[in-house]
Predicted model as a PDB file, atoms N, CA, C, CB and O in Angstrom, pLDDT in the B-factor column:
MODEL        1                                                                  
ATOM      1  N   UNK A   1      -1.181 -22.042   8.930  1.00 68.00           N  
ATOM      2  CA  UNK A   1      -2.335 -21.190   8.749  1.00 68.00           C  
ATOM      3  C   UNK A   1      -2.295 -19.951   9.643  1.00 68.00           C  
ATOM      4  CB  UNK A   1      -3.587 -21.974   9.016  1.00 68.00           C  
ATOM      5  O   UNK A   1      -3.277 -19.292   9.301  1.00 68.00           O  
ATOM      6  N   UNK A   2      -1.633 -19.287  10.644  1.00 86.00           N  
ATOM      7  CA  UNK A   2      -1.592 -18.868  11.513  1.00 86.00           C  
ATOM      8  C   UNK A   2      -0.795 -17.278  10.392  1.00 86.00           C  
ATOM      9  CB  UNK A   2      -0.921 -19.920  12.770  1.00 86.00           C  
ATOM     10  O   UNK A   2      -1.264 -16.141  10.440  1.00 86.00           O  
ATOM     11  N   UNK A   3      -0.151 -17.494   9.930  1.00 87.00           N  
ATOM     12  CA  UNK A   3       0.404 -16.582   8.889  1.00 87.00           C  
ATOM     13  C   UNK A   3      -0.899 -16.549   7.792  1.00 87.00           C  
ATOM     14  CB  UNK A   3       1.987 -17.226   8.188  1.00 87.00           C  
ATOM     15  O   UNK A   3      -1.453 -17.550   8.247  1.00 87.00           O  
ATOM     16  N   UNK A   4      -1.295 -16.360   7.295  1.00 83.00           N  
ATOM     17  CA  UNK A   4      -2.944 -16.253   6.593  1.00 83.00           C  
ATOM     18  C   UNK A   4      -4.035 -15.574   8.116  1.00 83.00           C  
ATOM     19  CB  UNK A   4      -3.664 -18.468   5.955  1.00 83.00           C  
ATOM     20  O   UNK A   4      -4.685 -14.539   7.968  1.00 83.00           O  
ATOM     21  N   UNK A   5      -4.050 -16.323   9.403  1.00 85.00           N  
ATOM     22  CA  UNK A   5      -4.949 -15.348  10.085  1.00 85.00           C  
ATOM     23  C   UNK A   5      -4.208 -13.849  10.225  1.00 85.00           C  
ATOM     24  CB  UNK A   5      -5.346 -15.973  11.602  1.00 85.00           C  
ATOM     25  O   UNK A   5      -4.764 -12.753  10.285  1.00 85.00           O  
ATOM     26  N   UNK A   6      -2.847 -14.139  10.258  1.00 89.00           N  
ATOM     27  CA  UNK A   6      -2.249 -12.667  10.530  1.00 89.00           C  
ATOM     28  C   UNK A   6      -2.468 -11.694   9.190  1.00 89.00           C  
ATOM     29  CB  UNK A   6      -0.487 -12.788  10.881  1.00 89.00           C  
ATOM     30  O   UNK A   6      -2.753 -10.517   9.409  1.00 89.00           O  
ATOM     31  N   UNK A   7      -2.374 -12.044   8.138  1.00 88.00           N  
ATOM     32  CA  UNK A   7      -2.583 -11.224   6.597  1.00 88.00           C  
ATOM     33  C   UNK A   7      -4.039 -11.218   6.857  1.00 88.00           C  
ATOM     34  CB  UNK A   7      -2.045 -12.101   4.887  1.00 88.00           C  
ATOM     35  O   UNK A   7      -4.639 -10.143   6.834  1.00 88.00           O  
ATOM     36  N   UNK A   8      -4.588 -12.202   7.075  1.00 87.00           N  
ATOM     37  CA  UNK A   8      -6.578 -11.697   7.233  1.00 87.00           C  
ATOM     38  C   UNK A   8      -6.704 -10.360   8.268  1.00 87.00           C  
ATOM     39  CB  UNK A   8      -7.821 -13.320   8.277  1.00 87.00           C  
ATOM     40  O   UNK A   8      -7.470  -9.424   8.038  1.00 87.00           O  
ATOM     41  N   UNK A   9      -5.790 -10.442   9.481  1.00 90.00           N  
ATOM     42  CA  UNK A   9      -6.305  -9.452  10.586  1.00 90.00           C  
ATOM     43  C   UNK A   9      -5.778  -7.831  10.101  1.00 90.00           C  
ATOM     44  CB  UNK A   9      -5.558  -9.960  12.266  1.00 90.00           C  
ATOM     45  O   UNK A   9      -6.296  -6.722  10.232  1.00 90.00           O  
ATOM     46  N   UNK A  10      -4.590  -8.274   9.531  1.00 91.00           N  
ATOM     47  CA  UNK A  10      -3.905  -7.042   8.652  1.00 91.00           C  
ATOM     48  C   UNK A  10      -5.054  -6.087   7.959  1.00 91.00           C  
ATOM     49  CB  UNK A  10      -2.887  -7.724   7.322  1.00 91.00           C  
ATOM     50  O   UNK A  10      -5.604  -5.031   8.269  1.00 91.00           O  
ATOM     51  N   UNK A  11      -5.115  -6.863   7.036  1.00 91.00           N  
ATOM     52  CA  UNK A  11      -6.000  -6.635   5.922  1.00 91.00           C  
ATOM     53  C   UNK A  11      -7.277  -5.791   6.335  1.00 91.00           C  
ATOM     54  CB  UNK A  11      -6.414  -8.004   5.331  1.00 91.00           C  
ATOM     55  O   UNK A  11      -7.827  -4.803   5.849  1.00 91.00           O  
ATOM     56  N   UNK A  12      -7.454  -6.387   7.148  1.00 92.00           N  
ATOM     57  CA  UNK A  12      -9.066  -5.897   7.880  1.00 92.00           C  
ATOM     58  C   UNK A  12      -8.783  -4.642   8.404  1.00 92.00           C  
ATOM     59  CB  UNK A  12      -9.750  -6.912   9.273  1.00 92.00           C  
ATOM     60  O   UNK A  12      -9.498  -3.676   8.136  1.00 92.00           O  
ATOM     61  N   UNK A  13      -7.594  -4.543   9.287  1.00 93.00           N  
ATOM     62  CA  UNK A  13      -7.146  -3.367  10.009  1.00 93.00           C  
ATOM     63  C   UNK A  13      -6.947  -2.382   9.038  1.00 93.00           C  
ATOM     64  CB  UNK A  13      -5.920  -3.568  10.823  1.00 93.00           C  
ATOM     65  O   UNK A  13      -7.281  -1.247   9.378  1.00 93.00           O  
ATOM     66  N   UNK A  14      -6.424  -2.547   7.759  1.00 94.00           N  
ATOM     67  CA  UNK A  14      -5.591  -1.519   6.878  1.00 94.00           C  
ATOM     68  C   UNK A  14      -7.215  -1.892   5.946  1.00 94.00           C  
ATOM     69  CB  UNK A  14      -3.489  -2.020   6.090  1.00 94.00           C  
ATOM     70  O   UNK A  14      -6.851  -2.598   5.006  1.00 94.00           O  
ATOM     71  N   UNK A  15      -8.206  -1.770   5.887  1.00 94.00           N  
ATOM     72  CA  UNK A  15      -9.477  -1.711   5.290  1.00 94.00           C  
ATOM     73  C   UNK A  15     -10.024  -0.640   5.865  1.00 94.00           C  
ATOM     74  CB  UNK A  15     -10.295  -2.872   5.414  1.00 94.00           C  
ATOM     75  O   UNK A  15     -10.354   0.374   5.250  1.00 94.00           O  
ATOM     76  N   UNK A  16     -10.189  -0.886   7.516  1.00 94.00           N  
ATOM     77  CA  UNK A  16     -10.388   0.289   8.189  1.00 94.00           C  
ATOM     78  C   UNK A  16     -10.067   1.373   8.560  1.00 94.00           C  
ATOM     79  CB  UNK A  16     -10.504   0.202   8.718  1.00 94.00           C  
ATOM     80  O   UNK A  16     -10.793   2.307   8.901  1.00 94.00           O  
ATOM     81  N   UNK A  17      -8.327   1.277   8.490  1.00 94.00           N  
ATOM     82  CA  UNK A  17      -7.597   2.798   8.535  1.00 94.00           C  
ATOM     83  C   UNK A  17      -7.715   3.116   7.505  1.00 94.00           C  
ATOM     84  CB  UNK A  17      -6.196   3.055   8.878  1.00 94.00           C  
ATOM     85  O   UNK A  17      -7.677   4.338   7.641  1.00 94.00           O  
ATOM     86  N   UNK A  18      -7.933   2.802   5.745  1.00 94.00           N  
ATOM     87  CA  UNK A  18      -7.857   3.220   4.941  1.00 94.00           C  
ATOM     88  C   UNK A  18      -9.478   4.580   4.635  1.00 94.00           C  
ATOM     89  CB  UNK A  18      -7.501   1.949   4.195  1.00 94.00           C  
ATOM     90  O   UNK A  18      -9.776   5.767   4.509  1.00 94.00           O  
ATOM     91  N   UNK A  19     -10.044   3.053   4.676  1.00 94.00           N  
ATOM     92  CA  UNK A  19     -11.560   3.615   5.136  1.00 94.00           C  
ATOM     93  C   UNK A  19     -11.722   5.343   5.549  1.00 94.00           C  
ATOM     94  CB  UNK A  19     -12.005   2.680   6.647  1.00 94.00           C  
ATOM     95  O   UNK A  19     -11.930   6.363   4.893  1.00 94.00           O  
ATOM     96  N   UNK A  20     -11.555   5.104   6.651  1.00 94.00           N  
ATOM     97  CA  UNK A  20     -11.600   6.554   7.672  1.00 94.00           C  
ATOM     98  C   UNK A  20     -10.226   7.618   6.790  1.00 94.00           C  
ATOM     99  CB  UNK A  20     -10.990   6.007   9.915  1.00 94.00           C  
ATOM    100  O   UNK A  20     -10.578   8.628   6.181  1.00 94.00           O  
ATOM    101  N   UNK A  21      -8.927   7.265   6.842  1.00 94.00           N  
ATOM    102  CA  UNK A  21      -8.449   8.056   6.196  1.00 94.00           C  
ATOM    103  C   UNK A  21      -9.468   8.872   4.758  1.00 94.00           C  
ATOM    104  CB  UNK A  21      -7.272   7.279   5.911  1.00 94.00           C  
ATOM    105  O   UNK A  21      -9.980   9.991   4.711  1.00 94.00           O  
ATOM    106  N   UNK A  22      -9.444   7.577   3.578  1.00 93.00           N  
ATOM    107  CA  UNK A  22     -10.789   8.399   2.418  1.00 93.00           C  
ATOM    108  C   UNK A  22     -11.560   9.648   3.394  1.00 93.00           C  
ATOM    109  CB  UNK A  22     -12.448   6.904   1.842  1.00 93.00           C  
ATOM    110  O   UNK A  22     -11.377  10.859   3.518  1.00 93.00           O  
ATOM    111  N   UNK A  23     -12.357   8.810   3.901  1.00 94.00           N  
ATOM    112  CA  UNK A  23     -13.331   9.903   4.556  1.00 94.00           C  
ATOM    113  C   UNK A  23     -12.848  11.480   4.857  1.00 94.00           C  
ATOM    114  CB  UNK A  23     -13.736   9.315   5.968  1.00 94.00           C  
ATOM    115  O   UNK A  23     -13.397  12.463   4.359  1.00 94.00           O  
ATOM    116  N   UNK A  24     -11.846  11.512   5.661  1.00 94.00           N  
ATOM    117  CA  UNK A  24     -11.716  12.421   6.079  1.00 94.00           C  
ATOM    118  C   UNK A  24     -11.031  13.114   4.805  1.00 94.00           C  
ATOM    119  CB  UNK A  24     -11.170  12.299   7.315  1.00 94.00           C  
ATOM    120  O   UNK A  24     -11.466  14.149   4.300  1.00 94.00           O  
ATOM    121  N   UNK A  25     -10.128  12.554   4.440  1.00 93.00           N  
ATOM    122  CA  UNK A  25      -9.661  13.295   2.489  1.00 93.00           C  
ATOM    123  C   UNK A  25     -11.085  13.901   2.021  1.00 93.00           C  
ATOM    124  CB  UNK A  25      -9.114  11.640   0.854  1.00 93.00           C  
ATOM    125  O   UNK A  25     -11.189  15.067   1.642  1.00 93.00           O  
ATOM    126  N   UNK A  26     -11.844  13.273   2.065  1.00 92.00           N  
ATOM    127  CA  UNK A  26     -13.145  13.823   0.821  1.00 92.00           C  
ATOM    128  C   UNK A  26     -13.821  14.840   1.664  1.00 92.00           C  
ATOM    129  CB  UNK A  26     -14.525  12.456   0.212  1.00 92.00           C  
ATOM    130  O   UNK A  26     -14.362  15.735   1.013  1.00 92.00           O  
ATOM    131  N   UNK A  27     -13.923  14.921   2.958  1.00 93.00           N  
ATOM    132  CA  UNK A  27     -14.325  15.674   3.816  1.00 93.00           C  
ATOM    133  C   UNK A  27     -13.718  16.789   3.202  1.00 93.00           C  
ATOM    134  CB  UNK A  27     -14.053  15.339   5.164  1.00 93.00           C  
ATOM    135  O   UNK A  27     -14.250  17.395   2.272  1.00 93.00           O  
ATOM    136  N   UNK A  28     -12.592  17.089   3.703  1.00 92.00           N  
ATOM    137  CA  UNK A  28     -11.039  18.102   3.214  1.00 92.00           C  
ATOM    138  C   UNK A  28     -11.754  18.556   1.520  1.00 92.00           C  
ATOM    139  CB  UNK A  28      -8.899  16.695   3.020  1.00 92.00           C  
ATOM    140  O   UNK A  28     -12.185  19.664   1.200  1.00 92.00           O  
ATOM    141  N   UNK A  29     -11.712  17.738   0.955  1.00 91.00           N  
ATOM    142  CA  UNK A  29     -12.117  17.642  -0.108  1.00 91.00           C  
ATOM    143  C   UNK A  29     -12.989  18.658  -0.594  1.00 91.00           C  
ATOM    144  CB  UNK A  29     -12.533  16.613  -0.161  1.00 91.00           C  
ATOM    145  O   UNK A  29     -12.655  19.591  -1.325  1.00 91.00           O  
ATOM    146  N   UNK A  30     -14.503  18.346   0.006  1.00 92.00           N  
ATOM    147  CA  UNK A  30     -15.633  18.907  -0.146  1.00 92.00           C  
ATOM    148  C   UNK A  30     -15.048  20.218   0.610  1.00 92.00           C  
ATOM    149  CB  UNK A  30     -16.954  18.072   0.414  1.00 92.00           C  
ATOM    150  O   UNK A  30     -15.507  21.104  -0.110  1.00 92.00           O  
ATOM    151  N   UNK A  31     -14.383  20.810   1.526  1.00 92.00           N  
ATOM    152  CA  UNK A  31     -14.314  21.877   2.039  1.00 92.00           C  
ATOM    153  C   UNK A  31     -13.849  23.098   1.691  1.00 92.00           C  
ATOM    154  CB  UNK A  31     -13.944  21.669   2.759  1.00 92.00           C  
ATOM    155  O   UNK A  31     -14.239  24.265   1.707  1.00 92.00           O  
ATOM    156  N   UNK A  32     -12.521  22.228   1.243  1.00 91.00           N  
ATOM    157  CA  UNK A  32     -11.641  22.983   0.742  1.00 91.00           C  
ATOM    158  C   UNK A  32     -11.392  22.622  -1.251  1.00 91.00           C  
ATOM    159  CB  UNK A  32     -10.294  22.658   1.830  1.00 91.00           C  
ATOM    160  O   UNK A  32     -10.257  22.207  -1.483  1.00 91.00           O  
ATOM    161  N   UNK A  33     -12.049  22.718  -2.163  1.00 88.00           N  
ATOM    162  CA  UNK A  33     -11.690  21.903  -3.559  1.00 88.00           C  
ATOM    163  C   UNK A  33     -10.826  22.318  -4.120  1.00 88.00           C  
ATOM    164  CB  UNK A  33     -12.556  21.802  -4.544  1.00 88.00           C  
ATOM    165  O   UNK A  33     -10.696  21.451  -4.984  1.00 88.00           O  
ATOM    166  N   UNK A  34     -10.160  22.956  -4.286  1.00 91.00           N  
ATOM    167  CA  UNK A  34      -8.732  24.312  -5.001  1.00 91.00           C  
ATOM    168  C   UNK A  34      -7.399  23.153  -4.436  1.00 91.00           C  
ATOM    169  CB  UNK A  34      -8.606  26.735  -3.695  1.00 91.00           C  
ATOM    170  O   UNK A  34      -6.405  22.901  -5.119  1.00 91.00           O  
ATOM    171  N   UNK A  35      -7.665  22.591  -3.118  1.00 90.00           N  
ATOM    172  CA  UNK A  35      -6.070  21.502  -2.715  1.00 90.00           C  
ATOM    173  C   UNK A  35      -6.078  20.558  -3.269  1.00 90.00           C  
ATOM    174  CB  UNK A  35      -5.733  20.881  -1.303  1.00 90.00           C  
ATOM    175  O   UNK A  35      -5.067  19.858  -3.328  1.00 90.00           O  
ATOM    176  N   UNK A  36      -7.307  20.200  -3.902  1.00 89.00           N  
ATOM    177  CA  UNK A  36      -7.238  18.484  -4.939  1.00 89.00           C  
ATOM    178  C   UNK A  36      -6.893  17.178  -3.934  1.00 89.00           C  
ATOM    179  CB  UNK A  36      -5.591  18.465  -6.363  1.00 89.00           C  
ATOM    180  O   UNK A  36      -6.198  16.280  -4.408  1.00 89.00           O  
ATOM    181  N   UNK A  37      -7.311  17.083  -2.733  1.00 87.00           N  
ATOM    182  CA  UNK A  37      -6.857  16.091  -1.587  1.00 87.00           C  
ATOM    183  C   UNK A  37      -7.392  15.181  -1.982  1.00 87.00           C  
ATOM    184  CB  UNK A  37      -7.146  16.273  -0.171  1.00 87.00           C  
ATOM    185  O   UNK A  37      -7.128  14.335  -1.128  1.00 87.00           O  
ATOM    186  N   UNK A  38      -8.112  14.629  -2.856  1.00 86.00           N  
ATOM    187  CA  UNK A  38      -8.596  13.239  -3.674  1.00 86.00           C  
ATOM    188  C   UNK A  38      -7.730  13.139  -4.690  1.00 86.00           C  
ATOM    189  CB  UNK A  38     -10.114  13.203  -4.318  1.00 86.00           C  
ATOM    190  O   UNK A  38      -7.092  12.092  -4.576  1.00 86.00           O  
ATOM    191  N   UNK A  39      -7.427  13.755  -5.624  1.00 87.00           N  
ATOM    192  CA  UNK A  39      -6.031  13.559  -6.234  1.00 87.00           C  
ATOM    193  C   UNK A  39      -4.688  13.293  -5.841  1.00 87.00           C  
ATOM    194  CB  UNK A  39      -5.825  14.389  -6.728  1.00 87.00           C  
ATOM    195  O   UNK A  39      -3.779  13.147  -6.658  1.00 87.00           O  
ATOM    196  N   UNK A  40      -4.527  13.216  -4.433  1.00 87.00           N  
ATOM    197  CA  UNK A  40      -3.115  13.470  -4.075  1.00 87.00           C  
ATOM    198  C   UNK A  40      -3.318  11.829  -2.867  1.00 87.00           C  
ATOM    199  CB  UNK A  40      -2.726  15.538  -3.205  1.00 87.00           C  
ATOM    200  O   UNK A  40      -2.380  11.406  -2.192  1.00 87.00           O  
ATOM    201  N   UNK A  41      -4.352  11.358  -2.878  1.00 90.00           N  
ATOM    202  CA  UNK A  41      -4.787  10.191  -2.334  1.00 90.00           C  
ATOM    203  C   UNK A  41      -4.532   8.881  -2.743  1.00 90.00           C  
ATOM    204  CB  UNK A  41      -5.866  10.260  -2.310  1.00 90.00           C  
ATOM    205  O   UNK A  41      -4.531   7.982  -1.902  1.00 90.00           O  
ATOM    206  N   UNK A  42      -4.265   8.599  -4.193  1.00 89.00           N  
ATOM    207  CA  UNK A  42      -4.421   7.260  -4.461  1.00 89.00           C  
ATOM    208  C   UNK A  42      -3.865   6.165  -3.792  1.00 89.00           C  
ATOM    209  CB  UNK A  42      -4.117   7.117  -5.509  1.00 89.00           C  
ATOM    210  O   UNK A  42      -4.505   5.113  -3.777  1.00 89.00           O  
ATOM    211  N   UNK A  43      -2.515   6.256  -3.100  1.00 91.00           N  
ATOM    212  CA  UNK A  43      -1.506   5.740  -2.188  1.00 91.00           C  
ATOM    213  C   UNK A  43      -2.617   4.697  -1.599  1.00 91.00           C  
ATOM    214  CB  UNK A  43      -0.711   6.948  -1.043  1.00 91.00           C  
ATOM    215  O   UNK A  43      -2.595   3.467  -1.643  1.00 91.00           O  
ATOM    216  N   UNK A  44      -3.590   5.565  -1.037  1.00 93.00           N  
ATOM    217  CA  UNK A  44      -4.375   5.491   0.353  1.00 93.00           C  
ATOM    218  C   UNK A  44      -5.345   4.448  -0.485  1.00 93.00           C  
ATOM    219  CB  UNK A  44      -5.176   7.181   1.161  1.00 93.00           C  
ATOM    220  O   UNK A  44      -5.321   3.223  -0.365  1.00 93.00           O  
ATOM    221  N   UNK A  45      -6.099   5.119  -1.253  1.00 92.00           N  
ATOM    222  CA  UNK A  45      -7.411   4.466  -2.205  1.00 92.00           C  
ATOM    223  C   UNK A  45      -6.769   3.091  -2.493  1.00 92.00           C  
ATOM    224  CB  UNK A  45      -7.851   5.416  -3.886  1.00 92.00           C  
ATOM    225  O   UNK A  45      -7.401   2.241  -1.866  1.00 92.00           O  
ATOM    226  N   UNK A  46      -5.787   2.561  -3.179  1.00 93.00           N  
ATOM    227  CA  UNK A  46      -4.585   1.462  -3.764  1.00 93.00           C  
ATOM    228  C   UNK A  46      -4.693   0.713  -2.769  1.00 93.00           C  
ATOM    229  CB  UNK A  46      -2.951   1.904  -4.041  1.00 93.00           C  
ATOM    230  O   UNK A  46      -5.133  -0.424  -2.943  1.00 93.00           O  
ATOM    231  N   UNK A  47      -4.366   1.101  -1.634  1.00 94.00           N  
ATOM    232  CA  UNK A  47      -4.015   0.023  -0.204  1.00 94.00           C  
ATOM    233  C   UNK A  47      -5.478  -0.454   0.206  1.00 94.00           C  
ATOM    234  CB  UNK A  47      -3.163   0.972   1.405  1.00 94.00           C  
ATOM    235  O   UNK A  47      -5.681  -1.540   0.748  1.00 94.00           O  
ATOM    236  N   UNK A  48      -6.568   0.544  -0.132  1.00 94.00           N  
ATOM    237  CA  UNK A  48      -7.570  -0.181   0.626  1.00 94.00           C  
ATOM    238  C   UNK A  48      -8.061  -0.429  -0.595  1.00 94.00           C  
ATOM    239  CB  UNK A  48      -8.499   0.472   1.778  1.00 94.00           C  
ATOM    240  O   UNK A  48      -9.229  -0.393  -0.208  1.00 94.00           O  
ATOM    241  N   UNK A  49      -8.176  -0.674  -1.862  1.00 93.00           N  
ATOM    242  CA  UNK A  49      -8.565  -1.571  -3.265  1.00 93.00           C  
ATOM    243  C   UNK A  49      -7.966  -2.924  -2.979  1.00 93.00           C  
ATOM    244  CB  UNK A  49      -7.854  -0.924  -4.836  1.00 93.00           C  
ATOM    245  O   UNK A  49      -8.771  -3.854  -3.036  1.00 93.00           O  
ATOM    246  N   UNK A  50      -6.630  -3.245  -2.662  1.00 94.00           N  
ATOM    247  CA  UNK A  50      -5.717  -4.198  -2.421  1.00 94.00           C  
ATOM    248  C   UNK A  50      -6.341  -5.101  -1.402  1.00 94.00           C  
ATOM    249  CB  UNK A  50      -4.423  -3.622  -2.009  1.00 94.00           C  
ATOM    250  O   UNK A  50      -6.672  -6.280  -1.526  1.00 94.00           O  
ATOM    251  N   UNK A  51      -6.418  -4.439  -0.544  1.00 93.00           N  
ATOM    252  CA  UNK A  51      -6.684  -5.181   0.869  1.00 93.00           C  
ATOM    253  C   UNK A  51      -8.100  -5.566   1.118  1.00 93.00           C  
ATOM    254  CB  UNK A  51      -6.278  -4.267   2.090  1.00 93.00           C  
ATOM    255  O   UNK A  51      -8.134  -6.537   1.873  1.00 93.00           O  
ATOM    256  N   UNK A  52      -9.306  -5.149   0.750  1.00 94.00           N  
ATOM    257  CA  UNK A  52     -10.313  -5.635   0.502  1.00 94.00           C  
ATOM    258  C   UNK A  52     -10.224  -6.560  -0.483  1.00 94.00           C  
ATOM    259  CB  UNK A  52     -11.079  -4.821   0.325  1.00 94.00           C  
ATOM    260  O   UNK A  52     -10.757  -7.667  -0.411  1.00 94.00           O  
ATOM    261  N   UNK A  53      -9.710  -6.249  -1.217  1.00 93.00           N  
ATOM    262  CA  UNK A  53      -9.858  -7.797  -2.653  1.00 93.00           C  
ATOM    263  C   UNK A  53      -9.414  -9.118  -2.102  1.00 93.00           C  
ATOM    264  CB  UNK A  53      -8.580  -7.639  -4.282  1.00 93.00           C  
ATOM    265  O   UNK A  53      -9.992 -10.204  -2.042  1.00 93.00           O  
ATOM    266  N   UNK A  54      -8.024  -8.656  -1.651  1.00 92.00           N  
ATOM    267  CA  UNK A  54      -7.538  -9.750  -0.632  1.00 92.00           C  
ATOM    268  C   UNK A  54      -8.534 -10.424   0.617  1.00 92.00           C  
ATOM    269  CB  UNK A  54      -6.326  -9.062   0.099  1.00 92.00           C  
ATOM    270  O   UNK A  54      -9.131 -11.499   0.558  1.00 92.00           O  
ATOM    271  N   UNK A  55      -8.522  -9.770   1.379  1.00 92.00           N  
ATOM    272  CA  UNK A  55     -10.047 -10.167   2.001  1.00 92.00           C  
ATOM    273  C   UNK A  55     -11.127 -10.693   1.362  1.00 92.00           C  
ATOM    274  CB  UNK A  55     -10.668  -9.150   2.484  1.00 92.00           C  
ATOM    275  O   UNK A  55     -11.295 -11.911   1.311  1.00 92.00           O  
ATOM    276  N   UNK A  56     -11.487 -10.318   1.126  1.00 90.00           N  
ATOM    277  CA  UNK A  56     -12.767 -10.740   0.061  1.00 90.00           C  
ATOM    278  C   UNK A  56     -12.726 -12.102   0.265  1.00 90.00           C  
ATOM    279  CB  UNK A  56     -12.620 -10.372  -1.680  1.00 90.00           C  
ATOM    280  O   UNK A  56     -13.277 -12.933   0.987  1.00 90.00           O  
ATOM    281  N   UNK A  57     -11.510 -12.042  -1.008  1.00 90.00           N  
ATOM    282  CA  UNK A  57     -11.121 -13.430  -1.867  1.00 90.00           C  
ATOM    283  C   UNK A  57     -10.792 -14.495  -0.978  1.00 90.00           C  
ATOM    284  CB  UNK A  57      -9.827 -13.277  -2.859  1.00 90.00           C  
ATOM    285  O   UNK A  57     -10.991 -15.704  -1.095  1.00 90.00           O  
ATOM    286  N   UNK A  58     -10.043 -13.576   0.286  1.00 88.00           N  
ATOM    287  CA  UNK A  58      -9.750 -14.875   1.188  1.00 88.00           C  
ATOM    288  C   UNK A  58     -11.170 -15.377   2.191  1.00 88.00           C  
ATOM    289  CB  UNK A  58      -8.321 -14.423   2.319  1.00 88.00           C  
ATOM    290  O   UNK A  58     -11.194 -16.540   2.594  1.00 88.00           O  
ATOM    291  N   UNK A  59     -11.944 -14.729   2.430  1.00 85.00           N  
ATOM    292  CA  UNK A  59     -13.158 -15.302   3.287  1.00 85.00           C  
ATOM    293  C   UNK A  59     -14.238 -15.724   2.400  1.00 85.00           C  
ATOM    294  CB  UNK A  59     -13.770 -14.232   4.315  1.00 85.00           C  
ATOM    295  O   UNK A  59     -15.314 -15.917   2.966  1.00 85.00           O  
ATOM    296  N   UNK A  60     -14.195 -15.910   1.141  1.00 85.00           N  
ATOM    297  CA  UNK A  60     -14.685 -16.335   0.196  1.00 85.00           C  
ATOM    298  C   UNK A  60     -14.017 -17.655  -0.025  1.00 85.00           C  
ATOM    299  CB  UNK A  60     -14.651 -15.431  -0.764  1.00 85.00           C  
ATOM    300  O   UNK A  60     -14.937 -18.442   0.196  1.00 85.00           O  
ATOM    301  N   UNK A  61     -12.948 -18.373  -0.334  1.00 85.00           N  
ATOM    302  CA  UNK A  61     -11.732 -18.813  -0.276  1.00 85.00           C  
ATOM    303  C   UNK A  61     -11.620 -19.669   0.386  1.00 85.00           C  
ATOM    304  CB  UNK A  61     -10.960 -18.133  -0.023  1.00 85.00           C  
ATOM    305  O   UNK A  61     -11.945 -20.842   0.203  1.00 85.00           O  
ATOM    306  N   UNK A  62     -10.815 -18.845   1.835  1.00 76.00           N  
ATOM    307  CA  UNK A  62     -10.261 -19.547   2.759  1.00 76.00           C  
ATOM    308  C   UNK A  62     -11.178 -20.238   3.881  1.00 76.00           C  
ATOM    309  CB  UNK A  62      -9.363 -18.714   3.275  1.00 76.00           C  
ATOM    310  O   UNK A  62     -10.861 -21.191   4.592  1.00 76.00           O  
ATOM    311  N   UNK A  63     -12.431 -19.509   3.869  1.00 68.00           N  
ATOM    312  CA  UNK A  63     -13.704 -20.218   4.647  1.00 68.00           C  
ATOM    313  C   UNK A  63     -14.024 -21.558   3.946  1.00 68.00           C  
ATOM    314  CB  UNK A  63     -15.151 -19.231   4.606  1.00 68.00           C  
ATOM    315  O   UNK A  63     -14.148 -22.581   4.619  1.00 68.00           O  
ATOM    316  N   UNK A  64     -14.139 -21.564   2.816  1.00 67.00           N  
ATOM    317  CA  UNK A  64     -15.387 -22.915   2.676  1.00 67.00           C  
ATOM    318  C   UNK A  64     -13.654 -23.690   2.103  1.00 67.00           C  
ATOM    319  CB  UNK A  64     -17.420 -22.705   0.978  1.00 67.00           C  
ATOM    320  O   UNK A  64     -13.808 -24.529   1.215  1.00 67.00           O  
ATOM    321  N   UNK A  65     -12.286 -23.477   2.504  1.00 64.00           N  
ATOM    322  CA  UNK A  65     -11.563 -24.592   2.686  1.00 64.00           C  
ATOM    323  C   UNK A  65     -11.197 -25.378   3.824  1.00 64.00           C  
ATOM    324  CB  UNK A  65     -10.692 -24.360   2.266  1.00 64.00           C  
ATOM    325  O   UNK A  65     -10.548 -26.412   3.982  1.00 64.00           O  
ATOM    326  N   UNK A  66     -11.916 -24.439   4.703  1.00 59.00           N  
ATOM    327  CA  UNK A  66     -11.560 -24.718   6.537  1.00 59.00           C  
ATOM    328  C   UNK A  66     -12.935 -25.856   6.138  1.00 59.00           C  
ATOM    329  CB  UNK A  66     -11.895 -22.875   8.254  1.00 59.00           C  
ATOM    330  O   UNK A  66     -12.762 -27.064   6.296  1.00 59.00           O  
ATOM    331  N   UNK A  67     -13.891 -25.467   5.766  1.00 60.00           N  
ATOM    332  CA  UNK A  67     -15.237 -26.419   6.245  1.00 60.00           C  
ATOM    333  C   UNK A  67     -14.765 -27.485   5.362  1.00 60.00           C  
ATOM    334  CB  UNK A  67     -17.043 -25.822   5.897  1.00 60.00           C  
ATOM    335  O   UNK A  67     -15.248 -28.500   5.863  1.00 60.00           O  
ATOM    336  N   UNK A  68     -14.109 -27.817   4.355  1.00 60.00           N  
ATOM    337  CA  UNK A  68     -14.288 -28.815   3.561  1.00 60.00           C  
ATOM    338  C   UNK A  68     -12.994 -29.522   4.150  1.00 60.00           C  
ATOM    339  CB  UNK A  68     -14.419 -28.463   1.965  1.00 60.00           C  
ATOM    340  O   UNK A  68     -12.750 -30.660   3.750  1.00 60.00           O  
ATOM    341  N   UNK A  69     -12.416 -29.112   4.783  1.00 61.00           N  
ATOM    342  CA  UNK A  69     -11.108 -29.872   5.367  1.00 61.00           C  
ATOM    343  C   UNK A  69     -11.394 -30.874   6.557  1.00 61.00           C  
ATOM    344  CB  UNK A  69     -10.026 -28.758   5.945  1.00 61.00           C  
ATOM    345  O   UNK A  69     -10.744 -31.828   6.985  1.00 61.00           O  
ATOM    346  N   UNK A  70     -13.310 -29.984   7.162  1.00 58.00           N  
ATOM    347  CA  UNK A  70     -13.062 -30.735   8.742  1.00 58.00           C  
ATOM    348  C   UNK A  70     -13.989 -31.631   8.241  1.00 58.00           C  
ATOM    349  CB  UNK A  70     -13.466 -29.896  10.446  1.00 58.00           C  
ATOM    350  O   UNK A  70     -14.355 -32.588   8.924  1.00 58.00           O  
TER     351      UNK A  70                                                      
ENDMDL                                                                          
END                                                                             
């Protein structure tokens, strides 16, 4: 299980860099609109679609298998 806390802590981390990256794209975004920096993003958007689902699914998941195990 120790490989699952490491993909959970991942996940979370690359939720939050993704996070803040968006932000600051749409920022750019709103500033400048002629560079299309939300179009040229999905890379970014993909990784944090991915990694929240994963999350999600796993503390949805992987929680009520820890309680039903003890």
């Amino acid at each position: 299980m120790k490989i699952m806390e490491a993909i959970r802590k991942a996940a979370a981390h690359i939720c939050i860099i993704c996070s803040i990256v968006l932000l600051v794209i749409q920022i750019l975004d709103w500033y400048n609109p002629f560079m299309d920096f939300m179009g040229h993003s999905l890379i970014v958007l993909y990784a944090l679609l991915i990694s929240a689902s994963w999350l999600g699914a796993y503390e949805i998941y992987g929680r009520n298998r820890k309680r039903r195990l003890r």
